[in-house]
C-alpha positions as CSV (number, residue, x, y, z in Angstrom):
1,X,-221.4,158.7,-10.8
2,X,-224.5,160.7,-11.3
3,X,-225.2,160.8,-7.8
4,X,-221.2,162.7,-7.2
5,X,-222.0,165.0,-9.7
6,X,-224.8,166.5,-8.6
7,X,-223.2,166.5,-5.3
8,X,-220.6,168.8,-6.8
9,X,-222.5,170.9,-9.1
10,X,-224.4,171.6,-5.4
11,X,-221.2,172.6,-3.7
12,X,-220.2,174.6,-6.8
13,X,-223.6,176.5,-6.6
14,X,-223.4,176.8,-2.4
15,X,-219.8,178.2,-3.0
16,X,-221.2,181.3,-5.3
17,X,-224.7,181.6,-3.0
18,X,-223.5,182.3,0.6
19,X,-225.7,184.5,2.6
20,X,-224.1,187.6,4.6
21,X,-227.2,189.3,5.6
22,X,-225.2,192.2,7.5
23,X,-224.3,194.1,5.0
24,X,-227.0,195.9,3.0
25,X,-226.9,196.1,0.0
26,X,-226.1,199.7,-1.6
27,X,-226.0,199.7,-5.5
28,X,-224.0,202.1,-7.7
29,X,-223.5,202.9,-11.2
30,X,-220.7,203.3,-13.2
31,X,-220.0,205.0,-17.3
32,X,-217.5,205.6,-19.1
33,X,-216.7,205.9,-23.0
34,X,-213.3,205.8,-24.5
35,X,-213.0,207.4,-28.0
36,X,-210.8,205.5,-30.0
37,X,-207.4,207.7,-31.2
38,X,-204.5,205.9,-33.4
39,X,-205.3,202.7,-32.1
40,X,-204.6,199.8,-34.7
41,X,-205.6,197.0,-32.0
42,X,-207.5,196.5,-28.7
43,X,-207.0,193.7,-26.1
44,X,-209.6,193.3,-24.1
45,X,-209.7,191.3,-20.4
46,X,-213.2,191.3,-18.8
47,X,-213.4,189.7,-15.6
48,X,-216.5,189.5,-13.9
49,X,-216.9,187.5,-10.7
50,X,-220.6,187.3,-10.2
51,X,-224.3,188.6,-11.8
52,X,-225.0,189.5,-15.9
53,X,-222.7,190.3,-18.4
54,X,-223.2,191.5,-21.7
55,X,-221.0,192.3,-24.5
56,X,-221.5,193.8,-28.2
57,X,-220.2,195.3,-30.8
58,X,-220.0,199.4,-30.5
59,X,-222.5,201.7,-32.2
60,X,-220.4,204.3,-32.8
61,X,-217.1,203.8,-34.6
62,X,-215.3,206.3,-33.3
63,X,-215.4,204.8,-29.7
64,X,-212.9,202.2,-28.2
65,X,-215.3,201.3,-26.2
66,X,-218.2,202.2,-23.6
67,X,-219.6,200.5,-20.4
68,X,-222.4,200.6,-18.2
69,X,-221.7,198.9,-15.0
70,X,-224.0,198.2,-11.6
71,X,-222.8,197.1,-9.0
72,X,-223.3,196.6,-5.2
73,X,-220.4,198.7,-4.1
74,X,-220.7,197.7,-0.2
75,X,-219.5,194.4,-1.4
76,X,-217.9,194.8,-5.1
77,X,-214.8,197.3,-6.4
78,X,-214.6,197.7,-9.9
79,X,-211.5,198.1,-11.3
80,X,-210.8,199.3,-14.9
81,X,-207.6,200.7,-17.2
82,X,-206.9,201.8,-20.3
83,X,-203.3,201.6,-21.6
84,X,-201.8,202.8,-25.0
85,X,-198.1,201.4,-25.9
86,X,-195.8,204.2,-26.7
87,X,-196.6,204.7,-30.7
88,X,-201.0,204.5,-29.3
89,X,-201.4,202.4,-32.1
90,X,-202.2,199.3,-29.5
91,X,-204.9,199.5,-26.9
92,X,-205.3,197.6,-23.9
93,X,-208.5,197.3,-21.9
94,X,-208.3,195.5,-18.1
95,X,-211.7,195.4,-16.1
96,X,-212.4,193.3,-13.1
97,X,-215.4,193.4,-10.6
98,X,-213.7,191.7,-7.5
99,X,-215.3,190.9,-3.9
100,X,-214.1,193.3,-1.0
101,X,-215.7,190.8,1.2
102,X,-214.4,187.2,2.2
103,X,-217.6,185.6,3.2
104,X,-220.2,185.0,0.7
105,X,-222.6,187.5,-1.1
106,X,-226.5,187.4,-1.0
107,X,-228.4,186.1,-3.6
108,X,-230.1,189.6,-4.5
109,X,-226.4,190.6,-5.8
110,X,-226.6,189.3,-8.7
111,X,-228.1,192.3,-9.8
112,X,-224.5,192.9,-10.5
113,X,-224.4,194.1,-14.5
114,X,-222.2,195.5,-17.1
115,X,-222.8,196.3,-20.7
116,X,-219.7,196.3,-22.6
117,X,-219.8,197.6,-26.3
118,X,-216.1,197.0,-27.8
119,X,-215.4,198.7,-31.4
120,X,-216.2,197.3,-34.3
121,X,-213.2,199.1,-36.4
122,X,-209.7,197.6,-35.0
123,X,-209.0,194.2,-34.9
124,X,-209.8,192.7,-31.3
125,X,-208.2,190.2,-29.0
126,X,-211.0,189.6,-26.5
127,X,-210.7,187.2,-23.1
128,X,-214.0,186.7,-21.0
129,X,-213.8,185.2,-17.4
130,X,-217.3,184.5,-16.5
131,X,-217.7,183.5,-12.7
132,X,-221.4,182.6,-11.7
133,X,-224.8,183.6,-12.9
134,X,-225.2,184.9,-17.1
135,X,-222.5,185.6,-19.7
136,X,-224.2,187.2,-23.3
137,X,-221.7,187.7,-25.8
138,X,-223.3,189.2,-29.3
139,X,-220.1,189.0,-31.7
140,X,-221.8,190.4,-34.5
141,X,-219.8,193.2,-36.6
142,X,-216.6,193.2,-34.4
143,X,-213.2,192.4,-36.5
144,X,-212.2,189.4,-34.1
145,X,-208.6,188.3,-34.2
146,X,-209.0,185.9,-31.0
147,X,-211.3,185.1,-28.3
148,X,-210.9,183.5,-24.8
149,X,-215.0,182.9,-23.1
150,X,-214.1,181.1,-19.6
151,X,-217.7,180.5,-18.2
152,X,-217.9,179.4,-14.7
153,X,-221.6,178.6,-12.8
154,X,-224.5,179.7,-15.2
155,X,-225.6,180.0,-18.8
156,X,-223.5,181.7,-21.5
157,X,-225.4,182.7,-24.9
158,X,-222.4,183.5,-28.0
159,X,-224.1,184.8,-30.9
160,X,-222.4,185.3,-34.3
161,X,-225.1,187.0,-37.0
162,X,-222.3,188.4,-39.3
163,X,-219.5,187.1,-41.3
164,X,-215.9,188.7,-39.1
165,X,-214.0,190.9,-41.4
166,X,-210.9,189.3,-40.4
167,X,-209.7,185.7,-40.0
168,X,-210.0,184.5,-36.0
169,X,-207.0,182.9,-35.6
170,X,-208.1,181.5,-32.2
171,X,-211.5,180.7,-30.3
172,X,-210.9,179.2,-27.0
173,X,-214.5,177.9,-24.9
174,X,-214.4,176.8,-21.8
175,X,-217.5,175.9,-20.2
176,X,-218.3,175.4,-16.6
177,X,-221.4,174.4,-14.2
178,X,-224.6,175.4,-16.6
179,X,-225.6,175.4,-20.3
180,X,-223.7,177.1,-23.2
181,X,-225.3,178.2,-26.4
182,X,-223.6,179.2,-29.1
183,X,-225.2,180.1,-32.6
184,X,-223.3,181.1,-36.4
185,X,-220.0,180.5,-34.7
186,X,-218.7,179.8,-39.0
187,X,-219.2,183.1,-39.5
188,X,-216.2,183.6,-37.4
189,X,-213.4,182.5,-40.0
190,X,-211.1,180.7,-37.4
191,X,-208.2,178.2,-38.1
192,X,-208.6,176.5,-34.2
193,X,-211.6,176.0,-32.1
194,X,-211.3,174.4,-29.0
195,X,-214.1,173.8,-27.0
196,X,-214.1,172.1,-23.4
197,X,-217.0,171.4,-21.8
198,X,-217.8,170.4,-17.8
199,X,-220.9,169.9,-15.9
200,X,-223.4,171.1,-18.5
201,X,-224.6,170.8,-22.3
202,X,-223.7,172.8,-24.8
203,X,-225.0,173.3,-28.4
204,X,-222.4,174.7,-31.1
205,X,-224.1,175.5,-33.9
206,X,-221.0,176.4,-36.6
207,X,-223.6,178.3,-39.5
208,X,-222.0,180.8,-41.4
209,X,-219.7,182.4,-43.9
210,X,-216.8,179.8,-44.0
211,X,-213.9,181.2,-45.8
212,X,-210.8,178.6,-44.9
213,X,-210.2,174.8,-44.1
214,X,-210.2,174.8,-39.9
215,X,-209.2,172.7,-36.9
216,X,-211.7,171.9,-34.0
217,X,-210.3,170.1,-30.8
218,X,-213.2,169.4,-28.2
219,X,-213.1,167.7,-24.4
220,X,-216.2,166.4,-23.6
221,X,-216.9,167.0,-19.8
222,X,-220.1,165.7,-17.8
223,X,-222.6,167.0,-19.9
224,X,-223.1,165.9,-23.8
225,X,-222.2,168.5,-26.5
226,X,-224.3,168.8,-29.9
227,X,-222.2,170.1,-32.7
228,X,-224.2,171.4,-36.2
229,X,-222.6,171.6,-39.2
230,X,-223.3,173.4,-42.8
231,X,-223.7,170.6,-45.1
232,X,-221.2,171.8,-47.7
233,X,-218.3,171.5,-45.1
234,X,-216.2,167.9,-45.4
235,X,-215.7,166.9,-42.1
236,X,-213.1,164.3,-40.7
237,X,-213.8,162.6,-37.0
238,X,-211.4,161.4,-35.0
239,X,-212.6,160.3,-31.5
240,X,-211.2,157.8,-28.5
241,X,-214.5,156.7,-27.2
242,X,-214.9,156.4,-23.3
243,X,-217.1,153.5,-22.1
244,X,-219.9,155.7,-20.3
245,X,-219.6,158.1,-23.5
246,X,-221.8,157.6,-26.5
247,X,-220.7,159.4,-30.1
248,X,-223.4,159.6,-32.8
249,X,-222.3,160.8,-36.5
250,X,-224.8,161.3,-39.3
251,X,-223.5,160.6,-42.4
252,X,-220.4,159.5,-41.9
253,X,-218.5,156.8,-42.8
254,X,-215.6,154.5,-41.7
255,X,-211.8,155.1,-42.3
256,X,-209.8,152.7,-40.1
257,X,-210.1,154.5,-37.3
258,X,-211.6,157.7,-38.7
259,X,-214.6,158.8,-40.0
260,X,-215.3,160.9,-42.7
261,X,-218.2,162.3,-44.0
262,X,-219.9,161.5,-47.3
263,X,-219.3,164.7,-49.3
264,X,-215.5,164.9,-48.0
265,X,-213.2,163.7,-50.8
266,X,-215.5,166.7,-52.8
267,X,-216.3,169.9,-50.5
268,X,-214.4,172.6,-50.5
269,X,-214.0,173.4,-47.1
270,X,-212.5,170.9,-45.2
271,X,-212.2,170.0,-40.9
272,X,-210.9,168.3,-38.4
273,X,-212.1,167.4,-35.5
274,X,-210.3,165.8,-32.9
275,X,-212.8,164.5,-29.8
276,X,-211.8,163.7,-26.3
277,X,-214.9,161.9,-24.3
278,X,-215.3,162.1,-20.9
279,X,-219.0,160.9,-19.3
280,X,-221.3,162.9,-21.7
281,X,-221.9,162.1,-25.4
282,X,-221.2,163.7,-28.8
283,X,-223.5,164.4,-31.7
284,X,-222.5,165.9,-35.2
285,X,-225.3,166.7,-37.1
286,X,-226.1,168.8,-39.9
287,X,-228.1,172.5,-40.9
């Protein structure tokens, strides 16, 4: 088994690495700012096929949004719009960096980058498609109503420092080829998490500012997921255990077929977790 997988995770990397050394490379630079009008929403769909992506909260209020984008523009064409429904009161934001070529791209274009800051004063759908290389996404101060991070061969960093303003009804993970980090995700205020990992680890730390009871489904890939928890949360466990698949609870204990953790029938803030194991491992431990 761990002989195929790193078989794959080689043809994954190969795939995103070709080499087309006839085509120089010829980088370009991109602004643009969009001052926010009536707007009482923004969705937001950020596709970016290949090299470093970041994405914060707006400094200035008064913007939609504003991005910096470099790109290799004898291989790459960006393509972005901005769309306001008839009243303006809902904002829709579309950018994708696509290849113009069909062979594959040089290493050195990876120096492919955009900075996206998205405003921090409307309530924001957000969905992130990640191909390869680095995926930053500092959530901090945005009013987050769902979020969608598909993250394909690399690392991805999610950062949550401050409490959302709003309840996230939705956070949808999906994580590839490569390691995902993801820090104060509680301060987000969501009902559902789901989390789905593949080949890779990934560490969910869930600190924060928890408000409401939640839900949190996650499918265990290749790689072995670490999950921390606040201590004042009650959490319930319900897992089907694989055989290559290992699940280790601290401070639990033993329902029939569910576990529970010591301070649940007492906290507060109650959730669920429902666990699908594949060939990694689980841990639940607690901050």
């Amino acid at each position: 088994m761990k002989k195929a997988t790193w078989i794959l995770c080689g043809l994954v990397m190969c795939a995103g690495c070709g080499f087309d050394e006839r085509i120089p490379i010829e980088m370009s630079s991109m602004d643009q700012v969009q001052p926010l009008g009536k707007e009482k929403s923004l969705d937001s769909t950020i596709r970016f096929d290949i090299g470093s992506l970041e994405i914060t909260g707006a400094d200035k209020t008064a913007d939609s949004y504003s991005l910096n984008l470099e790109y290799d523009k004898a291989s790459y064409s960006p393509e972005l719009r901005y769309d306001l429904n008839p009243t303006g009161e809902e904002g829709k934001l579309s950018f994708n960096l696509q290849s113009t070529r069909r062979s594959g791209v040089r290493r050195q274009r990876y120096n492919n980058r955009i900075r996206l800051a998205l405003t921090n004063s409307v309530p924001l759908n957000l969905t992130v498609n990640a191909g390869v290389w680095e995926a930053r996404l500092s959530l901090s101060g945005m009013k987050l109503a769902r979020i969608n991070l598909e993250a394909g061969v690399g690392g991805a960093k999610i950062s949550v420092y401050e409490p959302n303003s709003i309840p996230c009804e939705y956070v949808g993970i999906k994580n590839g080829v490569g390691g995902l980090d993801a820090v104060g995700l509680g301060n987000l205020d969501f009902r559902t998490l789901e989390f789905e990992g593949g080949v890779g680890g990934a560490d969910l730390d869930l600190t924060g500012e928890w408000k409401n009871d939640a839900e949190i489904r996650i499918k265990i890939g290749v790689g072995g997921v670490n999950v921390r928890m606040p201590r004042e949360l009650g959490v319930r466990v319900e897992t089907e255990k694989h055989f290559l698949s290992g699940v280790q609870l601290e401070g639990f204990k033993q329902r029939d077929s569910t576990y529970y953790s010591n301070n649940y029938d007492d906290a507060k803030i109650r959730v669920s977790v429902r666990v699908e194991t594949g060939v990694g491992g689980l841990k639940i431990s607690w901050i």
